[in-house]
C-alpha positions, 0 to 999 in steps of 0.5 A: 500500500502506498504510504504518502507524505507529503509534509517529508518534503514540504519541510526544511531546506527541501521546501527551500529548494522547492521555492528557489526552484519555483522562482528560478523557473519563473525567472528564466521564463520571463526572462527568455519570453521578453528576450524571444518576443523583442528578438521575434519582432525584430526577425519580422521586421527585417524578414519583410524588407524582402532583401534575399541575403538577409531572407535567406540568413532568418529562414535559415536561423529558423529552421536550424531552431525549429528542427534541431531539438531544444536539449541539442541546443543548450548543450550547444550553447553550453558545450560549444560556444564557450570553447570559442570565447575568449578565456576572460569572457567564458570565466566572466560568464562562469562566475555570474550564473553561466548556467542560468545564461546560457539556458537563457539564451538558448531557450530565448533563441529557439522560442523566437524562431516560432515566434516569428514565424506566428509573428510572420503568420500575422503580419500576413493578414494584415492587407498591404495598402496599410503599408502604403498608407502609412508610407503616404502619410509620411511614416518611414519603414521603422515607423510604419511597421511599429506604429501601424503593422506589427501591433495589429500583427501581433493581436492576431497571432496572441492564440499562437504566442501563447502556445509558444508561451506555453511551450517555452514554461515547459521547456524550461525543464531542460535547463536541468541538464546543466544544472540550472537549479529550476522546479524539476532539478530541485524536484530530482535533488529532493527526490534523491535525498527522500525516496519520497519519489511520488510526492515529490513530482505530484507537487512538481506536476502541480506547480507546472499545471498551476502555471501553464493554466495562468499562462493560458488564462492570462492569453484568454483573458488578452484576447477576449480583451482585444476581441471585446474592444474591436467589436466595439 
């Protein structure tokens, strides 16, 4: 019979390593959303000039992070690209939470790669004399895209960002891998020490459906906004 308890890993420096796991988790999120999002708009931005060397460079910036998968490329990052860096720069880094950066960069460059491509989706809906509007009431290519086409852009791809929001929470998870002390490496650790291997990833499996369910809340809540307002 199974004997359950939950209070063995709810007490003590386990409940710390949940809650530094919790905030660590949350912190690489929003830090590689906010990262991705800008990175995304810029793609975008610079896909729609439409010049063929820098089309060709994005496309293949988007495959190589679309197709290639996600462990693959913190490792990469972790692995590879320090053995290229100055000694100074790796040691820099190392000393400031380098596996917290590196996930961070990794996770930030591969969500922006769908990101913009639902960004792209976007973009395409909307008609193109908007472009030629703008143009004709003296906005520049910069202008015109951030003031008129790439906010509506971006209210008709929220459905898909929040499923690249959504897909980004949960990839946080690889971080463990090189140590990033987030929810499922806390969960590992305690689990190690306790045995206690059922209570320790149902409080895990919890934390992450609590905050997938407010991710996709906060997206509803977004886009039922935005549809109340243009219906308006």
């Amino acid at each position: 019979m199974l004997n359950l308890d939950f209070g063995a890993v709810l007490q003590g420096q386990y409940l710390d390593w949940l809650i530094g796991g919790a905030f660590t988790t949350l912190w690489l999120f929003a830090a590689a959303w906010v990262c991705a999002f800008v990175l995304a708009v810029l793609l975008v931005a610079l896909r729609a000039l439409a010049l063929p060397p820098l089309e060709w460079l994005i496309a293949a910036y988007v495959n190589y992070h679309r197709n290639v998968p996600g462990l693959v490329q913190i490792f990469v990052w972790y692995f590879g690209i320090p053995e290229l860096l100055p000694a100074s720069i790796t040691g820099f880094i190392n000393d400031h939470n380098g596996e917290f950066i590196f996930a961070l960069i990794a996770l930030s460059l591969n969500s922006a790669a769908y990101m913009s491509e639902d960004l792209r989706s976007g973009l395409r809906s909307v008609a193109a004399t908007q472009m030629e509007a703008a143009r004709a009431l003296g906005l520049n290519y910069v202008q015109a895209m951030r003031d008129v086409l790439l906010p509506q852009a971006i209210r008709v791809s929220v459905p898909p960002l929040v499923n690249q929001a959504l897909s980004l929470f949960k990839s946080t998870s690889l971080a463990m891998a090189i140590g990033v002390a987030e929810m499922t490496y806390a969960s590992r650790q305690i689990e190690n020490e306790t045995y206690r291997t059922f209570e320790t990833f149902a409080l895990a499996s919890a934390f992450y459906l609590v905050m997938s369910w407010t991710i996709m809340a906060v997206g509803g809540w977004y886009n039922g906004r935005h549809l109340k307002v243009k219906g308006r």
